[in-house]
ZAMARGU-4260 file (C-alpha; in steps of 0.2 Angstrom, whole numbers, plus 5000, padded with zeros to 4 digits):
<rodrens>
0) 5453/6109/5019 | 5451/6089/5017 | 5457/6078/5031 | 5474/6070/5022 | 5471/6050/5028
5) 5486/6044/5037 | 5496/6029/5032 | 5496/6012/5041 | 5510/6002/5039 | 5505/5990/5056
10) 5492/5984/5045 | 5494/5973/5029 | 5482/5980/5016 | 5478/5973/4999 | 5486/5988/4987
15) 5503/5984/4994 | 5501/5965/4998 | 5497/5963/4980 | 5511/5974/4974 | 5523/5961/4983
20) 5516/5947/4973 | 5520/5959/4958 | 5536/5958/4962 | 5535/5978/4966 | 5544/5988/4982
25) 5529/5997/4988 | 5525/5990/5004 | 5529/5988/5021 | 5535/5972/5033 | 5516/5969/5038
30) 5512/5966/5020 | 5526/5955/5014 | 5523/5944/5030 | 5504/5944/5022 | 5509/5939/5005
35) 5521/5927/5012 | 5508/5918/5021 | 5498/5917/5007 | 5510/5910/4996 | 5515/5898/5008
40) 5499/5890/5009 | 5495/5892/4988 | 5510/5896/4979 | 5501/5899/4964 | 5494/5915/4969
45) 5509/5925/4964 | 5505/5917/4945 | 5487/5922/4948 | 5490/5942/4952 | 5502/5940/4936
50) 5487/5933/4928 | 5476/5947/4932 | 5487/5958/4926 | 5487/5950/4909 | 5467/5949/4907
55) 5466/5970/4913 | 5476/5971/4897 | 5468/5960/4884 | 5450/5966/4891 | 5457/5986/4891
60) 5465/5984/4874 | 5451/5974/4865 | 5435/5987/4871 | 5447/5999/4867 | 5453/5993/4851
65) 5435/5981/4844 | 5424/5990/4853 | 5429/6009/4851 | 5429/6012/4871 | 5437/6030/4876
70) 5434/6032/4893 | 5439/6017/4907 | 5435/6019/4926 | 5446/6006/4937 | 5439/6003/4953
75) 5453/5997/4966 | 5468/6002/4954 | 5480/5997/4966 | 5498/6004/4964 | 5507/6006/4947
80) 5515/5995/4939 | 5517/5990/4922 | 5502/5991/4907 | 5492/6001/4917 | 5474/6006/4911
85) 5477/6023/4904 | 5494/6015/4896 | 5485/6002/4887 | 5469/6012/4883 | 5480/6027/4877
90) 5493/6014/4866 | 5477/6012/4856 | 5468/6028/4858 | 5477/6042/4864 | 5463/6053/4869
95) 5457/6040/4881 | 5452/6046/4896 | 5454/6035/4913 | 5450/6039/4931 | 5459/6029/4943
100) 5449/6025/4963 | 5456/6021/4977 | 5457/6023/4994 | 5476/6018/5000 | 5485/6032/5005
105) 5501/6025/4997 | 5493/6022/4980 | 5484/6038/4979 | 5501/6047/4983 | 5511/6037/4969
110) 5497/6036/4957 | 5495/6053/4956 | 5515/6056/4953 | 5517/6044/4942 | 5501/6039/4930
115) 5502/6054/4919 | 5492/6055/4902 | 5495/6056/4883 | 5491/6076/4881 | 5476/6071/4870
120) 5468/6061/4885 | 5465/6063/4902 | 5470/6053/4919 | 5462/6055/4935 | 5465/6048/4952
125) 5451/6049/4965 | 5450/6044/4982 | 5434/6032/4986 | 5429/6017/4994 | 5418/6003/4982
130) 5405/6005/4998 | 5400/6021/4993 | 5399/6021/4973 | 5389/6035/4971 | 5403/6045/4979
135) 5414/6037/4963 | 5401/6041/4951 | 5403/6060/4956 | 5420/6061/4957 | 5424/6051/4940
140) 5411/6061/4932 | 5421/6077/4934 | 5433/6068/4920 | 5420/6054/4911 | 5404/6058/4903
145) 5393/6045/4907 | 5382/6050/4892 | 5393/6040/4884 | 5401/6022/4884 | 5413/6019/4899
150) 5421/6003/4903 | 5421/6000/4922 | 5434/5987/4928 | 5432/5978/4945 | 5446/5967/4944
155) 5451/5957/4960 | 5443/5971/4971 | 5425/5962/4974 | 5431/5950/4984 | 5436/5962/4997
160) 5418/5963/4999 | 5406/5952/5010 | 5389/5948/5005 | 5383/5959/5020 | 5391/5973/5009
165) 5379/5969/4993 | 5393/5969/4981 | 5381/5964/4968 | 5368/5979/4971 | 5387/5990/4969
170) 5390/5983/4954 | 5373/5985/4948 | 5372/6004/4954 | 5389/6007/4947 | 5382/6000/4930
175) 5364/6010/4930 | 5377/6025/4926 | 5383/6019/4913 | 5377/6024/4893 | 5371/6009/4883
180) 5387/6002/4874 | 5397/6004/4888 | 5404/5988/4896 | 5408/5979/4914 | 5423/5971/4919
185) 5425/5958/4934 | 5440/5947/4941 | 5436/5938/4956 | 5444/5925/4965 | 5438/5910/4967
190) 5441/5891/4975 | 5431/5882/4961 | 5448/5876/4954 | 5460/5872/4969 | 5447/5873/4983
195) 5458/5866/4996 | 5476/5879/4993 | 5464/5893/4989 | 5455/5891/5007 | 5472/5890/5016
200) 5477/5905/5006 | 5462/5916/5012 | 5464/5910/5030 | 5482/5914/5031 | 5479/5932/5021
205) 5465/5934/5030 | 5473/5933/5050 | 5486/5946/5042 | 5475/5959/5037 | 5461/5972/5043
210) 5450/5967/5026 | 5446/5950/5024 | 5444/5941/5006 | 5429/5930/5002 | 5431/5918/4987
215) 5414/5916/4974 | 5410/5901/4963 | 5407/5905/4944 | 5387/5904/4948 | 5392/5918/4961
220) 5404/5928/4951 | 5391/5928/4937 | 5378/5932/4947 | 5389/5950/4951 | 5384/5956/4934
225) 5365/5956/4937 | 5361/5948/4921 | 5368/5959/4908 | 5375/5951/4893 | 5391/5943/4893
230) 5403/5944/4879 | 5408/5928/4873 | 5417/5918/4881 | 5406/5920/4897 | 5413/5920/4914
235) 5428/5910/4913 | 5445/5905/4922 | 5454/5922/4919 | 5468/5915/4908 | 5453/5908/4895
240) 5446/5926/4892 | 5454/5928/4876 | 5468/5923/4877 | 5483/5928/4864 | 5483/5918/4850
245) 5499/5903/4852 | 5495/5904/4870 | 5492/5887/4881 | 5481/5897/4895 | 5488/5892/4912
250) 5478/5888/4927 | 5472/5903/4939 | 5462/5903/4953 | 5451/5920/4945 | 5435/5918/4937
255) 5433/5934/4922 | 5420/5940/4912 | 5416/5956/4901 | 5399/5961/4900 | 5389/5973/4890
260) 5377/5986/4895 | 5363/5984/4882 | 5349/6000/4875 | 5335/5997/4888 | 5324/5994/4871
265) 5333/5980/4864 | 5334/5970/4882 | 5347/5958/4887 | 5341/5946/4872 | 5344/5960/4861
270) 5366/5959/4862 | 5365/5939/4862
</rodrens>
């Protein structure tokens, strides 16, 4: 029988801190005091989670919708809350399947009570760590069929990753799965816009917590998607990323970008 991973509430850990900035009850006093810190030194981040939230949405609902995605897997879901990947994907296509990773014990006990699929789709939740994507790979596939496009979303979970973890050689082993037409997601935090709140922010989160954050510039952020084409509008400040016509985007300290994963034939130059 697997070993069941115990739940540390002495420790602040991203899944919960980030569901306190949500607004949400799922966490613990070492969490709160996390995201309080955090706040305290940027109190825009709470804005910023919301506005993470929106682009999972757009970008889930237009490769759904435009680009006639069925199958999603999110990487670092987090806890639930509302408009989650399967809800969105689901609203559009109902037999879209999604797979869920994670590796808190909390969200992986509520995620599999609560994120329950349209009886034409599926919803898997699997217990793995961004480090180890292969062990991902295999446990996703026992829902996806990487023959096929899949949409892999890495929103605000990179950044939990230091250079000396190679999240870029991740991203790109993550992506060497994938069928042509399928697609990469990224959110990524990032001091390009407010370096000076951003920086207090990280050091504050970051004496709280047992996984520390690292911000990327845009040239760094690109970089993560190892050269495969990006969908207009590029790698931007994740309010521009499509926004929803009317809308006056709102500063956000996320850089964002959707990228495609092009037939090995036509090369990158072939989906510009």
């Amino acid at each position: 029988m697997p070993e069941v991973p115990q739940l540390d509430t002495r420790h602040a850990h991203s899944a919960r801190v980030y569901n306190y900035w949500l607004g949400g009850q799922d966490n613990f006093a070492a969490d709160r005091e996390a995201a309080e810190q955090a706040i305290a030194a940027n109190p825009g981040i709470v804005a910023d989670v919301r506005a993470n939230r929106e682009f999972l949405a757009r970008a889930v609902r237009y490769l759904a919708a435009e680009c006639g995605v069925r199958q999603f897997l999110d990487v670092g879901a987090g806890l639930p809350t509302a408009n989650n990947t399967h809800q969105v994907a689901q609203a559009v296509a109902p037999d879209a399947r999604v797979v869920y990773v994670d590796n808190d014990p909390l969200v992986l006990t509520h995620a599999r009570a609560l994120l329950t699929s349209t009886p034409q789709g599926a919803v898997q939740v699997v217990d793995g760590d961004l480090r180890e994507p292969e062990t991902i790979l295999a446990q996703a596939s026992r829902t996806l069929d990487f023959t096929k496009p899949t949409a892999i979303l890495l929103l605000a979970v990179l950044h939990f990753l230091p250079g000396s973890n190679g999240p870029a050689e991740i991203v790109a082993r993550l992506a060497s799965a994938l069928a042509p037409g399928s697609f990469v997601a990224i959110s990524h935090l990032t001091g390009d816009l407010a370096p000076e709140q951003v920086a207090a922010a990280i050091e504050a989160y970051n004496t709280c917590t047992q996984v520390p954050v690292t911000a990327r510039t845009h040239a760094q952020v690109t970089g993560l998607f190892g050269g495969l084409p990006l969908l207009a509008p590029g790698v931007v400040p994740i309010t521009q990323w499509r926004p929803r016509i009317g809308l006056l985007p709102e500063p956000a300290d996320l850089h964002a970008g959707v990228a495609r994963v092009p037939h090995p034939r036509m090369g990158i130059r072939g989906w510009l």
